[in-house]
Legacy VTK file of the C-alpha trace (Angstrom):
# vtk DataFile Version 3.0
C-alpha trace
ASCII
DATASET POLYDATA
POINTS 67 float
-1.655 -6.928 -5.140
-1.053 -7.774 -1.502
2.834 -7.422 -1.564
4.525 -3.924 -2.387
7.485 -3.746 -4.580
10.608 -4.197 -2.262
11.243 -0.672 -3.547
8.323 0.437 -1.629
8.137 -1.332 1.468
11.833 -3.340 2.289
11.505 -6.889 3.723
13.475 -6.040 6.660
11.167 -2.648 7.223
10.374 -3.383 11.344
6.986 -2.501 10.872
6.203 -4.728 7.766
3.877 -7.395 9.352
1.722 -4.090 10.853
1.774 -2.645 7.304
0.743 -5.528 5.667
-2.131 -6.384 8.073
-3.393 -2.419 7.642
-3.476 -2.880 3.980
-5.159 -6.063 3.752
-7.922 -5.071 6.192
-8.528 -1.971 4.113
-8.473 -4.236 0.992
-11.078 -6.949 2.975
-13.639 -3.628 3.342
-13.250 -2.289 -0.392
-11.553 1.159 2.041
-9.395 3.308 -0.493
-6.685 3.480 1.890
-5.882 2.924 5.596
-3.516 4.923 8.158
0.133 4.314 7.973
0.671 2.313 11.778
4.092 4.225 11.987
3.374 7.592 10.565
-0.371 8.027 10.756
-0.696 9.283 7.252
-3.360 7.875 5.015
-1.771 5.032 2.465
-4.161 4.309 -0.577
-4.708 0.439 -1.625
-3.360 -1.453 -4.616
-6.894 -1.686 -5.195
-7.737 1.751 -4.996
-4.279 2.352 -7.330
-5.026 0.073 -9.591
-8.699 1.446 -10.545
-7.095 5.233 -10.929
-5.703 3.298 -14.705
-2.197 4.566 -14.372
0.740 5.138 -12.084
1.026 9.019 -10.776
4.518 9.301 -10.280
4.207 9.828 -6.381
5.918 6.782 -5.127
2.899 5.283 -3.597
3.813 2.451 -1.278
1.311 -0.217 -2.827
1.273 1.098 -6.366
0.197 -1.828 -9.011
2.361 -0.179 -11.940
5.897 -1.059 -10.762
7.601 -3.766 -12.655
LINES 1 68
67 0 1 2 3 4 5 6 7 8 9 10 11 12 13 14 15 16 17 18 19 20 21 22 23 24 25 26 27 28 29 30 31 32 33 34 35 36 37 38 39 40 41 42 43 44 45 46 47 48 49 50 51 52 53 54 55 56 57 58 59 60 61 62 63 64 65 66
């Protein structure tokens, strides 16, 4: 649950490392979401995803239900 699908976040993304330390502080504090570091907009957990019991279609960065 800490790594997005590479469909979601790319490896190569420059901001990555700053993602991934935003979602895994929000995830450390049970927090629903955190702000995007490059946009500002609010980014919901895999946590938070995975407790709303099925994928909404959105494209949500961390979502749990991608294969």
């Amino acid at each position: 649950m800490t790594e997005p699908h590479p469909d979601r976040l790319r490896a190569d993304h420059p901001a990555r490392q700053a993602i991934l330390a935003a979602h895994a502080a929000a995830l450390s504090t049970n927090q629903p979401g955190y702000l995007d570091p490059v946009t500002g907009l609010f980014v919901f957990t895999s946590a938070w995803l995975r407790d709303v019991g099925t994928c909404c279609a959105n494209g949500c960065r961390h979502c749990p239900y991608i294969e």
